[in-house]
Structure formats: structure tokens, C-alpha cells
C-alpha positions as CSV (number, residue, x, y, z in Angstrom):
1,X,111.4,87.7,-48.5
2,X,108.4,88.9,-50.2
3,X,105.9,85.7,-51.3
4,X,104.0,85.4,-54.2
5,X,100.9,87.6,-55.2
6,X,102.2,90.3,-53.1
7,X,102.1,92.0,-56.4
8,X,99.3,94.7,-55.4
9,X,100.1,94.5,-51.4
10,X,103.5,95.9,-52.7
11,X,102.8,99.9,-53.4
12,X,101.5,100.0,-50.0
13,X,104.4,98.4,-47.9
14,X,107.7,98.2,-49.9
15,X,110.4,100.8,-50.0
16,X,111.3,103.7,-48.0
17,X,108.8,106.1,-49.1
18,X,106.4,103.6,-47.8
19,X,107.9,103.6,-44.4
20,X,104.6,105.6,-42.6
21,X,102.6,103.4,-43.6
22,X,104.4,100.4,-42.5
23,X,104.3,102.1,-39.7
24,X,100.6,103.0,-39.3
25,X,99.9,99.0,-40.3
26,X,102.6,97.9,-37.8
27,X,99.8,100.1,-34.8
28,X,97.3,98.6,-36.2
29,X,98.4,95.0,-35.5
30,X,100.3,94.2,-38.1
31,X,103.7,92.1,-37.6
32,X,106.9,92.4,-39.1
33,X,105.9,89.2,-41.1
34,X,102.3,90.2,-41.9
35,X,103.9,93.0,-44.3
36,X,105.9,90.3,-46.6
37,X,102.5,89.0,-47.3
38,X,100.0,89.9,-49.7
39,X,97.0,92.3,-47.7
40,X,94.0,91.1,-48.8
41,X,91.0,94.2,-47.8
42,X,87.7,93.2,-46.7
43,X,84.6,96.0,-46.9
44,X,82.2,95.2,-44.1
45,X,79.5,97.0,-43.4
46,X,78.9,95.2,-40.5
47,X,76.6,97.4,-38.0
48,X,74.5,96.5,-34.7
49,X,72.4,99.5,-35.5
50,X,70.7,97.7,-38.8
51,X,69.7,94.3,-38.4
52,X,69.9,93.8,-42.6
53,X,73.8,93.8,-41.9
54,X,74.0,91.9,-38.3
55,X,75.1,88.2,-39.7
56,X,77.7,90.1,-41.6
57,X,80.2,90.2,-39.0
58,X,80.1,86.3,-38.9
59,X,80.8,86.1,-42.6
60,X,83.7,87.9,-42.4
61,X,85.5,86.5,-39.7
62,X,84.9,83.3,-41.2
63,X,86.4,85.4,-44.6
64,X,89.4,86.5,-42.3
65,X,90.5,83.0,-41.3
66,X,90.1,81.5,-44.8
67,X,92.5,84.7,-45.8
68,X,94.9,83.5,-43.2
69,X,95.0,79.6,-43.8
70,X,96.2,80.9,-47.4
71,X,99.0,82.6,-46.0
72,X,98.1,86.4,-46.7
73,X,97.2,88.9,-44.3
74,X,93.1,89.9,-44.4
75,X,92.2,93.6,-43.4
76,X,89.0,94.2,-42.2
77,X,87.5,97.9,-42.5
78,X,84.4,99.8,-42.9
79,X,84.3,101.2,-46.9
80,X,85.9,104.2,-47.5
81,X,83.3,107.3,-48.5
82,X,86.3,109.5,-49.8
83,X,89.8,108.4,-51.9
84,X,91.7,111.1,-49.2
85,X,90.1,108.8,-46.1
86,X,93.4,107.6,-45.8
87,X,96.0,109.9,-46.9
88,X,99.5,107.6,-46.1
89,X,97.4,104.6,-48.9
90,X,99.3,105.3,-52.2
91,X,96.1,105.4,-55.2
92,X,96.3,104.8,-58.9
């Protein structure tokens, strides 16, 4: 049972030409039930080299758990320099 505002989490895990990358989410942690909710991404660009960017780790895992007490799944990643980064993600 998919829940509501799924809408854009949808392209990325639904059907079976979507099955590598329910796959590649399912290594990366992801359960069963985490792919019936909606994926909310979070660009961090957390780093302990630069100390500009330190407290942002803190912000979002604070972000994460506010994500998850609404009953969506948060994904947490560095941004993307390049729309091929990640070949299986489906793009407009």
C-alpha cells in the first residue's frame, strides 16, 4: 500500500522496470516498508575538512528524524556534481 505524497518517490521505486533500484535502495538500508513511503532527499554538504560546514551534520539529523516522525523515508547524500552520478535514478 503506497501512502499519500508518494507521488514523486513513485518513478524511482514502483514497477518492474524499477526493480534495480529497489534493489540498490534495499543495500543501502532501505526496508521493504521504507519503499511504500514517500523518499524525502536531503543535500548535505556536511564535511570535517571545512569548519563553515561542521554544525551541518547536526542539522540534518535533526532534519532526518523530523522526516521520519512524518512517516516518510529521509535520504541523506552529498549533492550530485553530474545528472549520470546515479545512472539506476530515473530524471525528467
Amino acid at each position: 500500500m503506497t501512502i499519500e505524497g508518494k507521488r514523486q518517490s513513485i518513478p524511482l521505486t514502483e514497477g518492474p522496470d524499477r526493480a534495480a533500484s529497489r534493489s540498490y535502495l534495499r543495500g543501502s538500508g532501505f526496508s521493504k516498508e521504507d519503499l511504500h513511503k514517500p523518499i524525502i532527499g536531503i543535500a548535505n554538504t556536511w564535511t570535517e575538512i571545512g569548519t563553515c560546514n561542521m554544525h551541518l551534520r547536526e542539522i540534518a539529523e535533526a532534519l532526518k528524524e523530523g522526516i521520519r516522525e512524518a512517516v516518510a523515508r529521509p535520504w541523506s547524500s552529498i549533492p550530485s556534481p553530474s545528472p549520470t552520478a546515479l545512472p539506476w535514478a530515473r530524471r525528467a
